[in-house]
C-alpha positions in Angstrom: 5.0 9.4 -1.9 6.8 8.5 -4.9 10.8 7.7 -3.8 11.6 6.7 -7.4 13.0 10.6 -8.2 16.3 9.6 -10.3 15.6 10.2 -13.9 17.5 8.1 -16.3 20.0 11.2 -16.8 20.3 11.8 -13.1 21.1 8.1 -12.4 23.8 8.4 -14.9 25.3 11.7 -13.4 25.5 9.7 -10.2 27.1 6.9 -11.4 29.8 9.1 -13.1 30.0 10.9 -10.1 30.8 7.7 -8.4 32.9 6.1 -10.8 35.2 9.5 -10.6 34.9 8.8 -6.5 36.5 5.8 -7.2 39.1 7.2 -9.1 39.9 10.0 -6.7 38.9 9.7 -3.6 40.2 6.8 -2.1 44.4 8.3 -2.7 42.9 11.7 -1.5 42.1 9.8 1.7 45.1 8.0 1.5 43.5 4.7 1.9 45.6 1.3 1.6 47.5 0.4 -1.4 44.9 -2.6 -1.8 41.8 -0.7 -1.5 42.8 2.2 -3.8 43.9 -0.5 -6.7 40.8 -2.5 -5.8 38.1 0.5 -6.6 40.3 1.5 -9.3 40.4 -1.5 -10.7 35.9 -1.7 -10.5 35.9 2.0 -11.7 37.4 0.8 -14.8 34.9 -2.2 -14.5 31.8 -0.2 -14.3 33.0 3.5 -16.8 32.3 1.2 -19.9 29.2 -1.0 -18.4 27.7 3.5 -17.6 28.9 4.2 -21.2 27.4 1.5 -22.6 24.1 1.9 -21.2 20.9 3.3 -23.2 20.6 6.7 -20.8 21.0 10.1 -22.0 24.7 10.4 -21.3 25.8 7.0 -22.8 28.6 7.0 -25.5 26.9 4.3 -27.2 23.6 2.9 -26.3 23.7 -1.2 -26.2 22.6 -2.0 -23.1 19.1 -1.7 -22.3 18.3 0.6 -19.2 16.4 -1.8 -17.3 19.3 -4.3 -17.7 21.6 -2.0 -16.0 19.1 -1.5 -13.4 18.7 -5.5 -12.8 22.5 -5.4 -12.6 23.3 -2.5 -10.4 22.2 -4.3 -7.2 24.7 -7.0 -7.9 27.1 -4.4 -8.1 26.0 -2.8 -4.6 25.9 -6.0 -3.2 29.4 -6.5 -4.2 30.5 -3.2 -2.8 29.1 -4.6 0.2 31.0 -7.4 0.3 33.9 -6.4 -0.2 34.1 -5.3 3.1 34.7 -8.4 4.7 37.7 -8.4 2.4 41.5 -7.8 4.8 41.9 -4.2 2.1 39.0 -3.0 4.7 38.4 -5.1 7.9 42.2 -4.1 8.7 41.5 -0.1 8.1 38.6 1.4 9.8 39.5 4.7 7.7 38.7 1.9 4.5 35.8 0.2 6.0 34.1 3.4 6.9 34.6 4.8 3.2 33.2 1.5 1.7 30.2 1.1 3.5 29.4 5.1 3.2 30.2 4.1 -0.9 28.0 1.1 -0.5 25.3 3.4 0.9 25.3 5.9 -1.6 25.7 3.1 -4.4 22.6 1.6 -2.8 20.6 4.9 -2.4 21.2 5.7 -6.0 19.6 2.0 -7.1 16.6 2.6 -4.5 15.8 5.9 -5.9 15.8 5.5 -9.5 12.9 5.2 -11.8 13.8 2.2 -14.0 10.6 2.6 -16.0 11.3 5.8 -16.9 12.5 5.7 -20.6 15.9 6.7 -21.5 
């Protein structure tokens, strides 16, 4: 069964998608101040690391697409770490969001084909 499924231009739909997510959803859910200027703050982190990357969507293609998917678990891993931070271990309403972000984040990586050309 082959759980790479994520083509290059699907990977970088979701990590638009979740770079928009970042953006928006945490003042929709009216998380802390500290959470919404923390994933605002790795939203504007990660839109130029997605633009950058060779993929089909990129605004300019420098970084090579298997360099972006060496990276993207440090990112996840980040996001997961983050959690520990007092922005989320005081608000269960923040901690859920972030781990369910981590999870998707993660789930993304897993499932992408990174030796599929882009």
């Amino acid at each position: 069964m082959k759980t790479n499924i994520l083509s290059p231009k699907q990977h970088a739909i979701m990590d638009y998608a979740l770079i928009g997510g970042m953006l928006v959803l945490p003042s929709l859910l009216k998380l802390n101040k500290k959470a919404r200027l923390l994933y605002a703050a790795e939203a504007a982190l990660l839109l130029p690391y997605a633009m950058l990357t060779r993929q089909p969507l990129a605004a300019k293609g420098l970084i090579p697409y298997k360099t972006h998917g060496k990276i993207d678990p440090v990112n996840v891993a980040q996001f997961a770490a983050q959690s520990l931070l007092p922005a989320f271990r005081k608000s269960r309403k923040a901690l859920l969001f972030n781990l369910a972000f981590t999870a998707l984040a993660g789930l993304t990586v897993l499932f992408t084909d990174w030796n599929e050309e882009a």
